[in-house]
N, C-alpha and C positions, 0 to 999 in steps of 0.2 A: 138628356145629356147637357141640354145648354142650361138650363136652370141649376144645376149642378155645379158646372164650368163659374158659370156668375157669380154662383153662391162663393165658393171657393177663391173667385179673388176678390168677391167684398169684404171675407173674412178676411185675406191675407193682407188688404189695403186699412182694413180697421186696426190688426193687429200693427202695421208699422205707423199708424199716425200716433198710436197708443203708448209705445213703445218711446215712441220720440219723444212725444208730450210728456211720457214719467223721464227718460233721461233728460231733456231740459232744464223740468220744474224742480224738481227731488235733486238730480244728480249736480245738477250747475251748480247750484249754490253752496255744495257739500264742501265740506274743510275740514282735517286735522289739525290740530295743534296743539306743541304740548312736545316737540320732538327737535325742535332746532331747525335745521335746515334739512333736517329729512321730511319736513312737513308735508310738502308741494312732492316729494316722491311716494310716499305712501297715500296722501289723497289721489294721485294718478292711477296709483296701483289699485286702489279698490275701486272706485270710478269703472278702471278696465274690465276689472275681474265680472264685476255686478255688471255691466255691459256686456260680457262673452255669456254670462247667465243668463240672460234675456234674450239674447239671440236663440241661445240652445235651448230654452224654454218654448219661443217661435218657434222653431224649424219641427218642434216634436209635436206641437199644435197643429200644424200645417202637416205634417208628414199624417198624424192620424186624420185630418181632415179629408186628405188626399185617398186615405185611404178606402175610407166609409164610402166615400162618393163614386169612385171606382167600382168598389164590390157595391154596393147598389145596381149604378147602372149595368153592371155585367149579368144580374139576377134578372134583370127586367127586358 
């Protein structure tokens, strides 16, 4: 059970430095332009959007992670 437990938040501690490290590097520097003064609203809007994707990308990594290692230990 503990090797399981571990596992599962090495995975979910790599997954957020990983996560942070692409919206930093990739997302910080991103820009529209090309639209006037809606510029800075549409680069926030996609910024967000690609950020709620990554999250729910995680949680489904994580949610199958969780799951495998449960029905594991329950077999054993």
């Amino acid at each position: 059970m503990k090797v399981g437990l571990f596992g599962f938040l090495f995975v979910m501690w790599i997954l957020i430095i990983t996560g942070g490290g692409i919206l930093v590097t990739i997302l910080g520097p991103f820009s529209i332009s090309g639209y006037g003064d809606f510029d800075w609203i549409l680069t926030s809007g996609f910024k967000a959007i690609f950020a709620i994707i990554l999250v729910i990308a995680w949680i489904l990594v994580m949610s199958k992670l969780k799951n495998w290692i449960f029905r594991k230990d329950i077999k054993s």
